[in-house]
Structures are given as structure tokens and as C-alpha cells.
N, C-alpha and C positions, 0 to 999 in steps of 0.2 A: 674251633678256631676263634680265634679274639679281634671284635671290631672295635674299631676307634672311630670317632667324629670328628670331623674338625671344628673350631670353634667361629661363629658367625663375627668378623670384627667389627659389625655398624652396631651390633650390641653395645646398649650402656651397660655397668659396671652391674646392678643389680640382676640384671637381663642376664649378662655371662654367668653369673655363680648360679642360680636358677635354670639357666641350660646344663651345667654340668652337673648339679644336684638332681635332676632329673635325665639325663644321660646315665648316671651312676647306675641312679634306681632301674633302669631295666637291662641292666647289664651291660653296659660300654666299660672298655679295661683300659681304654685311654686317649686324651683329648689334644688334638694337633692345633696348636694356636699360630698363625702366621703375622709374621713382623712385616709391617710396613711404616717406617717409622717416616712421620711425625705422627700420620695418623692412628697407628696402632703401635706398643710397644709388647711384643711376643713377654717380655720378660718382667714388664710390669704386671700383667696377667696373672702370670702366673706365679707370682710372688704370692698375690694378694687371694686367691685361688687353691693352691697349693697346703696353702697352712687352716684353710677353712672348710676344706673338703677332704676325707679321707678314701681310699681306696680306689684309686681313682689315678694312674701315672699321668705325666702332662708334659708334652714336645715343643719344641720350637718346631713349626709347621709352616714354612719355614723361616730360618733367619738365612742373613748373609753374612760374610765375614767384612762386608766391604761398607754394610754399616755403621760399624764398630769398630775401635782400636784395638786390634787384638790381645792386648793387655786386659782391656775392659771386658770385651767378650769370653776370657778365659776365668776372669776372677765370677761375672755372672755365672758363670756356669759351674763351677766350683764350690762356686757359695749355696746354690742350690741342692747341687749334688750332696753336698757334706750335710746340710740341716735336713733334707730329704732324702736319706738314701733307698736307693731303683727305685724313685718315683719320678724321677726328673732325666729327660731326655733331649740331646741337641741337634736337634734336624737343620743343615746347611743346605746350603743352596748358591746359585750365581746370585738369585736374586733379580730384582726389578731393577734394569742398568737407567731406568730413567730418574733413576734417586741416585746415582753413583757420579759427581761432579769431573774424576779422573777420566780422564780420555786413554789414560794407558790403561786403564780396566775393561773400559771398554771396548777398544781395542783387539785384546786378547782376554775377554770373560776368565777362559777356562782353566789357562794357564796362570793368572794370578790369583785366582781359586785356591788353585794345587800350593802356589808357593806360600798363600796364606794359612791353609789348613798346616801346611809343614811347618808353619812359624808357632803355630800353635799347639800341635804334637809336642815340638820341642820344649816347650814349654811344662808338658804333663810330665816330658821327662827327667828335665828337669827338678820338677815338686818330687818324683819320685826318689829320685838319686840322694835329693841334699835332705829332704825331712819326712823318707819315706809313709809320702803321702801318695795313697790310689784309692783319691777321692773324686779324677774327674769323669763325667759322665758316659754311658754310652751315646755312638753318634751316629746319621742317618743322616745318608747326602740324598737329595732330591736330583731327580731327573731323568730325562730318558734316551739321552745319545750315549752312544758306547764308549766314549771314552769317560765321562761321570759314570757309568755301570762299572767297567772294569776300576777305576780310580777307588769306588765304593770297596770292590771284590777286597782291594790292597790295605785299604786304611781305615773304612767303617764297618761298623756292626751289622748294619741295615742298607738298604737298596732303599728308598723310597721312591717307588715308580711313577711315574705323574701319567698313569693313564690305567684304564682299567680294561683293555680291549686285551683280545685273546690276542693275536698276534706280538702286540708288545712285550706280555708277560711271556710268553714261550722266547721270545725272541731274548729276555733277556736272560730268561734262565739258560739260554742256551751258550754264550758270554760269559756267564759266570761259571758255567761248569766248565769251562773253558781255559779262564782264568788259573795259573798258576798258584794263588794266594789261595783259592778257596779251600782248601785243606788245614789250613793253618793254622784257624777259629774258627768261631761259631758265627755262621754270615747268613741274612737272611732277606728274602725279597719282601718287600710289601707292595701293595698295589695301592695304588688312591687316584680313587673315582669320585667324579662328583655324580650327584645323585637327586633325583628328583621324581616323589612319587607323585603321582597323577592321576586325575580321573580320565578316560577316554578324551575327553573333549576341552580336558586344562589344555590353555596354554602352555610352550614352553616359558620357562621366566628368563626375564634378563640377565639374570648370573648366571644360569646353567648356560645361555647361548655363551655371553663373552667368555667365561671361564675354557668351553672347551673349542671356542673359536682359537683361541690365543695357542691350546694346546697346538690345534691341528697347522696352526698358520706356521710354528713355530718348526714343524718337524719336516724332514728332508722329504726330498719329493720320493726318494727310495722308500720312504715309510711310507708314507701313503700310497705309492702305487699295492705296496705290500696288503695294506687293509681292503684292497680292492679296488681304489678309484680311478676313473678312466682320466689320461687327459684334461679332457675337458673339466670335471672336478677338480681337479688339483688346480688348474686355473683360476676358477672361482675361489679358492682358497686363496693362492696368493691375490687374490684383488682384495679381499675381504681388508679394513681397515686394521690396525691396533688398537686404535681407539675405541674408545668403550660407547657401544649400541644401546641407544636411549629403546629403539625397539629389535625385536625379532624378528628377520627376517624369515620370508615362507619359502617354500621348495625343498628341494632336492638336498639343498647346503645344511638344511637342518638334521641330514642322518649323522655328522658327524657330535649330535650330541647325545647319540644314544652308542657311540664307539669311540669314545675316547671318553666317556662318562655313562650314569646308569640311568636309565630315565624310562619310565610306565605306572603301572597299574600295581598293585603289592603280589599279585601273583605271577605277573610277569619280572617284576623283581628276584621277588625269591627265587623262579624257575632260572635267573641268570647266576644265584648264588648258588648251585650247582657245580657249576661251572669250576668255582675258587673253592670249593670245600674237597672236590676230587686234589684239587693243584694240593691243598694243606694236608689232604690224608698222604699223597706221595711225595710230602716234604720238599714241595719247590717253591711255595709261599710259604711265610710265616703268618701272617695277619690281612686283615684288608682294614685301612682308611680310606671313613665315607664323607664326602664330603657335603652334606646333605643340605638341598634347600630345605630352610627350617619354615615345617610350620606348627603350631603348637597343638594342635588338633592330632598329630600324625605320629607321638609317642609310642602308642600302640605298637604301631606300624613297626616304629622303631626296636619295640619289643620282640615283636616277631620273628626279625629277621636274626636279630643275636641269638635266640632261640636259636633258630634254622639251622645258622651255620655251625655251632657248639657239639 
């Protein structure tokens, strides 16, 4: 099975080719960069990324469509594709609606999603008809309600799951087998987890809490009853802020970062990748993206687990 990393975006510029030139080196097959523009541009990255590192595929981890003018975001991803080919992948997503100035996007996220991805398709078909070009990329929508799962099933290559907990992945394999389209093509799950390895007595860190705070705040009270949580948990979930936690809270509220993301000891890690290599031997993942707190001491570690799952 083939892991991917995502790429840390408070890297500077030298910091990122150096993470992925050492990613390479111990076997990662490919690197999820997420767009948060002003801050981050997913596509600057990987321009500059791309043509400097070999063997190596590289995603928009994720972008939006609501970023970018869909003209813009079609010719990006075209122009990659065509000077890159299968090493350049478009991972969509709703995206962060607090960069999204439209109130009608906000609004209704998921439906001007849909109408944008279709403005976009139309577009490949476009290239295809008038100057028989099938050069645009493979694509991976991000997320984990059912109607992005089944949306994925219809019109992308990829699921990218935004959670790495047993119940969501069965849950969503179970949707997609479900799914009319899945016969159609080659469609495939992936899971992305964030990940943070640890000594007994590390702290959680502050991106492993918010990262999978946001997941769990984000998802219906029906899913987390599903994961287990009583009541009274799901409460404290919804109290929990959006806003991004200078510290880590202690209790009970911090199991949700070891079930909606990966977080231990490397033997307790690897004993969870178990788990996803049974899923990949009976072909109901394709891959796992990790979303790892980096620390540069923990390559190894890194090494290990590619091993593991292979």
C-alpha cells in the first residue's frame, strides 16, 4: 500500500523541497499540499517542487474551486498535468468558507461545489472535443458527508476521506458500494489522518488538537454518536471553539484526537496500520495520507511505517 504525506505549509521554501527530498528517500509515493491562499499557494509549491524532485507525485491537498476563477484553476491544472504527466493530482475540496467573501457560497457550500466542479468538467470536455487533448488531471474531492462521498463515487477518481477512524472508512465504503457509478471506473478510497508520533508522556501538539477538533466539531451529531460518544461528549464538542487553540485542552475531549487522527508510540502506530493494510489487501482503500506532525528526528519512524504497510 502507498503512503503519502501532507506537506507542513509554515515551511519556508527551502524547508518544503527538503521535507519532500527526504519523504522521497524513505519511500512516500506522494505529497498532499494544501491551499490556503494568501497564506499558502498549493500551486506555487508545486510548481517549484515538481520540476526539482523526481519520483515523487504531488496533490492539491486541498484546494477550492471558490478560490479561483475556474478558468484559472483549469489552465493550472492543465499546465501541470501536460509538463508533468501522472505526477500531478487535483484534490477539491469546500474548502475554508471563511476566505470565501460570496454569501451565496456560503450559504449552500455544497451545491456550488457541484455546480463548479460541472463548470469545470465542461471545460475538459470541451479541450477534449475541439483539440483532442486528455491532458487534464486525475481528481480527489475531500471529505466526509455523504453526499461529497457519493458526489466523489459520480465524478472523481479518489474519495479523499478526512478522517482516519474505523467507522468512517467502513462507513464510507459502504456508500460507495452502494453508489450506482462505482462500476463505471476505477474509484478509489483514501483515508487521511493526521498523525503524531509520541513518546508516552509527549504532549499532544497544537495542530494535532485543532486539526482534529475542527474535524469532529464539523461532523453530524449521527457520526459521532456512531464513533461511540455519549451525549454528554458530543456536547462538549459542539461548545469547543473554531477558533484555533493557543493550548491543549486535557480530559476526556482529547480521545477525539486519537479517532479521527493517529496519535502514539511507533509501535502503537504501526499496530493501527494493521488495520488499513487488511482494508488495502481487500481492495476497499487505495492508499493512506498521513498527515504527520513533523519532527525531523522521526524520519525513521517514517521509514518504518512505509515499510510496514508495502
Amino acid at each position: 500500500m502507498d503512503v503519502g504525506l501532507s506537506l507542513p505549509i509554515e515551511m519556508i521554501s527551502q524547508q518544503k523541497e527538503d521535507y519532500v527530498r527526504k519523504a522521497r528517500k524513505v519511500g512516500v509515493s506522494s505529497i498532499w499540499i494544501g491551499d490556503n491562499p494568501p497564506i499558502n499557494n498549493a500551486f506555487l509549491d508545486i510548481g517549484r517542487l515538481i520540476g526539482n524532485i523526481e519520483d515523487v507525485n504531488f496533490w492539491t491537498g486541498i484546494t477550492s474551486p471558490f478560490y479561483y476563477s475556474i478558468e484559472v484553476l483549469f489552465s493550472l491544472s492543465v499546465w501541470l498535468s501536460k509538463n508533468y504527466p501522472n505526477r500531478f493530482g487535483l484534490g477539491l475540496g469546500i474548502g475554508n468558507l471563511n476566505l470565501i467573501p460570496d454569501e451565496k457560497v456560503k450559504n449552500k457550500p455544497f451545491t456550488n461545489f457541484q455546480n463548479d466542479v460541472d463548470k469545470l468538467l465542461n471545460l475538459v470536455e470541451i479541450r477534449k472535443a475541439k483539440q483532442r487533448e486528455y491532458d487534464f488531471p486525475q481528481l480527489a474531492f475531500g471529505g466526509l458527508g455523504k453526499k461529497m462521498i457519493n458526489y466523489s463515487a459520480e465524478k472523481a477518481n479518489y474519495l479523499l476521506l478526512n478522517s482516519s477512524s474505523k467507522f468512517d472508512i467502513e462507513r464510507a465504503c459502504k456508500i460507495v458500494s452502494e453508489n450506482p457509478s462505482k462500476n463505471k471506473r476505477n474509484f478509489g478510497i483514501i483515508p487521511y489522518g493526521m498523525m503524531q508520533i509520541k513518546e508516552e508522556n509527549e504532549k499532544v501538539s497544537t495542530t494535532m488538537w485543532n486539526i482534529t477538533k475542527d474535524i469532529a466539531k464539523g461532523s453530524s451529531d449521527y457520526i459521532l454518536r456512531s464513533h461511540g460518544y455519549s451525549n454528554e461528549m458530543i456536547q462538549l464538542i459542539r461548545e469547543l471553539s473554531w477558533e484555533r487553540y493557543e493550548e491543549v485542552p486535557e480530559g476526556e475531549i482529547l480521545s477525539i484526537c486519537n479517532d479521527f487522527g493517529i496519535m502514539g508510540n511507533i509501535e502503537q502506530i504501526l499496530e493501527r496500520m494493521d488495520y488499513y493494510k487488511q482494508l488495502e489487501s481487500k481492495k476497499k482503500i487505495d492508499s493512506i495520507i498521513l498527515g504527520w506532525i513533523h519532527s525531523d528526528t522521526q524520519w525513521d519512524y517514517i521509514k518504518q511505517i512505509v515499510e510496514y504497510v508495502k
